[in-house]
C-alpha positions in Angstrom: 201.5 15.8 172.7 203.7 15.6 175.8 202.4 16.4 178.9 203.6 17.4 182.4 203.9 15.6 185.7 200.6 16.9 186.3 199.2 15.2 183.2 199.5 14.1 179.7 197.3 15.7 176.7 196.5 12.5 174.9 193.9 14.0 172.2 194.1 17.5 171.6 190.6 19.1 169.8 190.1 22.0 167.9 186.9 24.1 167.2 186.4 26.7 164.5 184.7 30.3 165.1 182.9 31.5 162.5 185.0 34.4 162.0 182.3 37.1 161.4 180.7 35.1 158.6 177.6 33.2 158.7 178.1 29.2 158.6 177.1 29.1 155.1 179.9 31.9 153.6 182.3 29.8 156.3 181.9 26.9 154.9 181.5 28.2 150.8 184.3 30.3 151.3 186.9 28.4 153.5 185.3 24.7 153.6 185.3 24.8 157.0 182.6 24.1 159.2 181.5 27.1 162.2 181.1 25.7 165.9 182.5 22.6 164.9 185.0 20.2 166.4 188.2 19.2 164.8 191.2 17.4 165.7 194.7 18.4 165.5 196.7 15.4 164.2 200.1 16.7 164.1 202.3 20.2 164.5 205.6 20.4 162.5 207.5 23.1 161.7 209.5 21.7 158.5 211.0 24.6 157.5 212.3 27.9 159.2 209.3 30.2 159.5 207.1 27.7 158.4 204.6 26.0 161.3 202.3 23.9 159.8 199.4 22.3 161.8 197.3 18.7 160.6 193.8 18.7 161.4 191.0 15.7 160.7 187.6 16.9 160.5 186.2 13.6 162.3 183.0 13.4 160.2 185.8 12.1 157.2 185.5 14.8 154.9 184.6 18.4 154.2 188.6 20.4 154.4 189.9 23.8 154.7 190.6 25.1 150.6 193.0 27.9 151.7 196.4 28.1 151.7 198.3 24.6 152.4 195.5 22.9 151.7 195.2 19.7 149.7 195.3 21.7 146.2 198.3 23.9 147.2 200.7 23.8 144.5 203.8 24.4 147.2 203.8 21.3 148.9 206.5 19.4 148.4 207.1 15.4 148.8 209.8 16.5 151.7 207.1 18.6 153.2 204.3 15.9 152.7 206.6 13.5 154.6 206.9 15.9 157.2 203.2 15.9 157.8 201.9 12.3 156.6 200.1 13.7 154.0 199.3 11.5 151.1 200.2 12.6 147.5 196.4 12.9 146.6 193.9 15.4 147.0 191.3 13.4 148.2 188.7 14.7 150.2 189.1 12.5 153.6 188.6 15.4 156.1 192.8 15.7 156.5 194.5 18.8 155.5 196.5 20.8 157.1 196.8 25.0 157.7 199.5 27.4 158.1 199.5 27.9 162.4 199.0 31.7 161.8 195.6 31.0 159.4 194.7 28.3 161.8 194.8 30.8 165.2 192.5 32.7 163.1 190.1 30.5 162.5 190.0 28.0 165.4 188.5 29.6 168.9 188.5 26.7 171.1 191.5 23.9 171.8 190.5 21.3 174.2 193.1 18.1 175.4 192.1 14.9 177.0 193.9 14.6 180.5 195.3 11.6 181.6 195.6 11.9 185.3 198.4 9.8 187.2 197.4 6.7 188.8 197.6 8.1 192.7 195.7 11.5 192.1 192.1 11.4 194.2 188.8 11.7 192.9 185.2 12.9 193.9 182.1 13.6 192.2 178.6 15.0 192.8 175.5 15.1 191.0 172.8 18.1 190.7 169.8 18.6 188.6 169.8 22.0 187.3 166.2 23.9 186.7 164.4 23.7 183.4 163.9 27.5 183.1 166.4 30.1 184.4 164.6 32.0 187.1 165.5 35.3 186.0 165.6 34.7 182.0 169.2 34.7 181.9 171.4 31.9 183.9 171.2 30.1 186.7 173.9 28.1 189.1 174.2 25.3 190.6 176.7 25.2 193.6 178.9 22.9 195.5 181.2 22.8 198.7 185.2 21.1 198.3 186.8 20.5 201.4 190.5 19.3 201.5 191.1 16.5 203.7 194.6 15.2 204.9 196.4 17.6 204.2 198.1 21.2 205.1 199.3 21.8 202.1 198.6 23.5 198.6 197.2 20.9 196.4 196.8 21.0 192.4 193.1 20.3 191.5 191.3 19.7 188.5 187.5 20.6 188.6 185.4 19.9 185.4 181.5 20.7 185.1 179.8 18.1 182.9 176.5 17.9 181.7 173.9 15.7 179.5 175.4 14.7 175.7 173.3 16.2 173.8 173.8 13.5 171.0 172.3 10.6 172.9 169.4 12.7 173.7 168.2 14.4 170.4 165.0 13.0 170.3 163.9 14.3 173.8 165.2 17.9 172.6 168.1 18.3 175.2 170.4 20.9 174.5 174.0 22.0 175.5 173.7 24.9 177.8 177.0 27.2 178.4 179.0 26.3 181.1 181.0 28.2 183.4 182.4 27.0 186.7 184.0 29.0 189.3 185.7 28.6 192.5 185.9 30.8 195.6 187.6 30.3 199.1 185.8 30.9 202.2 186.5 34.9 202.2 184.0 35.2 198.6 187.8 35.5 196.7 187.3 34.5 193.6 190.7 32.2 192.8 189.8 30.2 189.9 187.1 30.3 186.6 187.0 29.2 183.5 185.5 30.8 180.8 181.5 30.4 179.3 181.7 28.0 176.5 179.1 25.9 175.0 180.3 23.0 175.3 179.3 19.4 176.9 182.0 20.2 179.5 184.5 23.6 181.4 187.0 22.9 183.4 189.5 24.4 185.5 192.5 24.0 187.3 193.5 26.0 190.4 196.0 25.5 193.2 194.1 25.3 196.8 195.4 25.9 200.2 193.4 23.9 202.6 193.6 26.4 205.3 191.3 28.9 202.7 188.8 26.4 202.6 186.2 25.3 202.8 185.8 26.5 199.0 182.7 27.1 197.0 182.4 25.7 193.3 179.6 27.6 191.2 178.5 25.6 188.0 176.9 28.8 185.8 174.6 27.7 183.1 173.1 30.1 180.4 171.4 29.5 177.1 173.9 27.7 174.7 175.4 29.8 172.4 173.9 33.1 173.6 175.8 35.6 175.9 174.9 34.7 180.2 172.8 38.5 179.5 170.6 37.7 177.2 167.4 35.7 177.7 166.1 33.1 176.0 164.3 29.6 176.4 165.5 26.4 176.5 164.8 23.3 176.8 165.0 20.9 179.4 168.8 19.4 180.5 168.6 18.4 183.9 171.7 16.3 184.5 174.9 18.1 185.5 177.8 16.7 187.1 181.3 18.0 188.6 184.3 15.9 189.2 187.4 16.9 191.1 190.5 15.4 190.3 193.5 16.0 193.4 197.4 15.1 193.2 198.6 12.4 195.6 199.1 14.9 198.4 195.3 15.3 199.6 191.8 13.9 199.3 189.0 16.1 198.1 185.4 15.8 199.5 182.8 17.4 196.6 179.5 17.8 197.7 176.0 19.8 196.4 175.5 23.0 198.6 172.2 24.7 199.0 173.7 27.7 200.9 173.8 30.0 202.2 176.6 31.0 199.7 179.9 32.5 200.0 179.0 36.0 199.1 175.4 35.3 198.4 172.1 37.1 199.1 172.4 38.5 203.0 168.9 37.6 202.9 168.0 34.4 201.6 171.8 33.0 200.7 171.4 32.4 197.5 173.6 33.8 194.9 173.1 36.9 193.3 172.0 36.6 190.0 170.4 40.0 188.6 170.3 43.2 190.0 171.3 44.1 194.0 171.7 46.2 197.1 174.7 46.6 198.4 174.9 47.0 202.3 177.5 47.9 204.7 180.7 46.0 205.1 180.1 45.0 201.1 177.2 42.0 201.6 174.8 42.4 198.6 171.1 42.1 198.9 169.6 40.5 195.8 166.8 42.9 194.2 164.0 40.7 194.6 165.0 40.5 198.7 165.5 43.7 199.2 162.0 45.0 200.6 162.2 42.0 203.0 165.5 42.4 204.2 165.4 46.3 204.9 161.9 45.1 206.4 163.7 43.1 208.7 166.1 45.3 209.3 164.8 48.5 209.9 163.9 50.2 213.0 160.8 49.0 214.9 157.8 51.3 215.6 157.3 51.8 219.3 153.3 51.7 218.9 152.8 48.6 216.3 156.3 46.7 216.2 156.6 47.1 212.3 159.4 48.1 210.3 159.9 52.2 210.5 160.6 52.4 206.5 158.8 56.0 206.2 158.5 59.1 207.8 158.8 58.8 211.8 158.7 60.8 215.0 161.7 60.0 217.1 161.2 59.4 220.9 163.8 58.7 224.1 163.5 55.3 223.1 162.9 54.6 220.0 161.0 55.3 216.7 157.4 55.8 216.1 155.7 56.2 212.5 153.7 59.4 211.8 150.6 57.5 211.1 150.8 55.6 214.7 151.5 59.2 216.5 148.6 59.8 217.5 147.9 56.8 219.1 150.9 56.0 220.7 150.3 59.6 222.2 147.0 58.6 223.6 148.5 55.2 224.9 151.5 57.2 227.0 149.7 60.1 227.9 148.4 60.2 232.0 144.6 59.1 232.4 141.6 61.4 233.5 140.6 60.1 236.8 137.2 60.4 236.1 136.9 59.2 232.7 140.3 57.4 232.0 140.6 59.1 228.4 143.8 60.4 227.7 144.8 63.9 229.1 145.9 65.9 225.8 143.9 67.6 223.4 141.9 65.5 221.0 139.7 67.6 218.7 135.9 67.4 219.2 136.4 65.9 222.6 139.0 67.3 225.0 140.5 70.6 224.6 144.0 69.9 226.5 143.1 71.4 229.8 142.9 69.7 233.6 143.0 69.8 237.2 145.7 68.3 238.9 144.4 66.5 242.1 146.6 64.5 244.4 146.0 61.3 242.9 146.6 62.6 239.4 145.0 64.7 236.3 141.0 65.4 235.3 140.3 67.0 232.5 138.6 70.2 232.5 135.6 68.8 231.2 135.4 65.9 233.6 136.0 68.1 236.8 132.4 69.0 237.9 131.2 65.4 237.6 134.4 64.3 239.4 134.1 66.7 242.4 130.1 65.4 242.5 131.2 61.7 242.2 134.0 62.7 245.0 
């Protein structure tokens, strides 16, 4: 397939849904295989109305049995010139389907890209976590700067992780991959979509003065929505490469945080539930008791956070347990007994003497005057 100046499609794959059936009924009913990978060999249209598309199945057998497949009576020798499709009906994984049955059928397309010769590159490595910390996905993140240039550049960005192939027999497994990419004000400007596959990728047109930008890999159980939990087991590897036209360099590095747009609290990004705060920062759920903690007004009497109910002074808070103390700490001091002068039941009923040099209580005065 012919490509543009930006790049050239030099295989183009295929995969098939299941198309509400189980693989089974898919494959008794249709021949096809679900969740599999195909490749399109060739698209004609050899007569009007008619758009035919070649597909290999590359495992060399096992075809589609609908309509234009190999036992169609309607093909033609014109038509099977038109497609390279032998006279026989031999089962060699090559048939071909009508393009309307195959959009039907086929969920996926993926190309090979052939970048030119003078694009930049830059890749970086992260392990991702063996079990998603809340049940459901996880992320791993990483900052792009554009160097050398002012203007808008045409980037490539693929997430890539372990092949699952080469590593059956230590039980790796796809997860699904979704990578994102947001500029420096948390907008998101490119994502692709979840798929689970060995690879997502994305192409998006950056303006160096919105960077630096912020590339989130999401991973999630493969073959399971990013909502619903499930284990897994262990794929560690994940790498992203970034691909840049002539016009720039790119600089693609792993990012701890804190994240555009993450946790106001501990920077990560938000996976599960949140708080949102004013001027729109978010608060992940788990964070939220320490933030508002932090946050909060401070009692006046024992410097924690005023979360409950309070009694408000000139300058500050205090918390209704602490009033009574912080009373006792501000009130003025008996000058006999240097107890605080306010009424305290079983000890002081309220009442003093004011004396020059201060207050007494009432029942301090007679031993004060004697001591005087």
């Amino acid at each position: 397939a012919g490509g543009s100046s930006f790049v050239t499609a030099a295989v183009t794959m295929a995969q098939a849904g299941t198309h509400g059936l189980s693989a089974a009924e898919l494959k008794e009913t249709t021949g096809l295989g679900g969740d599999h990978a195909y490749t399109i060999m060739k698209m004609a249209e050899p007569t009007a109305g008619l758009r035919l598309v070649k597909v290999r199945n590359p495992w060399g057998r096992g075809e589609w049995t609908g309509e234009w497949g190999d036992a169609d009576p309607r093909w033609t020798p014109a038509l099977r010139e038109a497609l390279e499709m032998p006279a026989d009906a031999a089962d060699d994984g090559t048939y071909c389907m009508q393009w309307e049955t195959f959009a039907l059928y086929f969920s996926q397309l993926e190309t090979v890209l052939v970048f030119p010769t003078d694009w930049r590159y830059s890749m970086a490595t992260a392990q991702m976590r063996q079990e998603f910390p809340d049940k459901t996905r996880d992320y791993r993140a990483f900052k792009l700067w554009m160097l050398d240039t002012t203007q808008p550049c045409t980037v490539f960005l693929q997430a890539e992780q372990v092949d699952e192939r080469q590593h059956v027999s230590k039980g790796v497994k796809h997860r699904a991959l979704q990578i994102e990419v947001k500029d420096q004000n948390n907008t998101l400007v490119a994502s692709s979509r979840f798929v689970s596959a060995r690879t997502a990728g994305v192409r998006v047109t950056l303006t160096p003065d919105s960077g630096p930008f912020e590339v989130i890999v999401w991973n999630a159980p493969s073959g399971l929505s990013a909502g619903t939990p499930a284990p897994i087991p262990p794929n560690p590897a994940l790498w992203v490469h970034a691909w840049c036209d002539h016009t720039a360099t790119v600089d693609l590095v792993p990012w701890a945080g804190p994240h555009i747009g993450g946790c106001l609290w501990c920077g990560d990004l938000v996976l599960g539930q949140f708080f949102t705060q004013e001027g729109g920062g978010r608060v992940d759920d788990k964070c939220h008791a320490a933030y508002i903690a932090a946050h909060a007004d401070k009692c006046l009497h024992c410097g924690s956070a005023v979360l409950g109910s309070y009694f408000t002074k000139d300058d500050g808070k205090v918390h209704d347990t602490c009033h009574e103390a912080y009373l006792q700490d501000h009130a003025d001091k008996c000058l006999h007994c240097e107890g605080p002068v306010m009424k305290l039941d079983g000890k002081y009923d309220g009442r003093f003497f004011s004396v020059d040099a201060g207050k007494v209580h009432s029942e301090c005065y007679e031993a004060f005057k004697r001591a005087g």
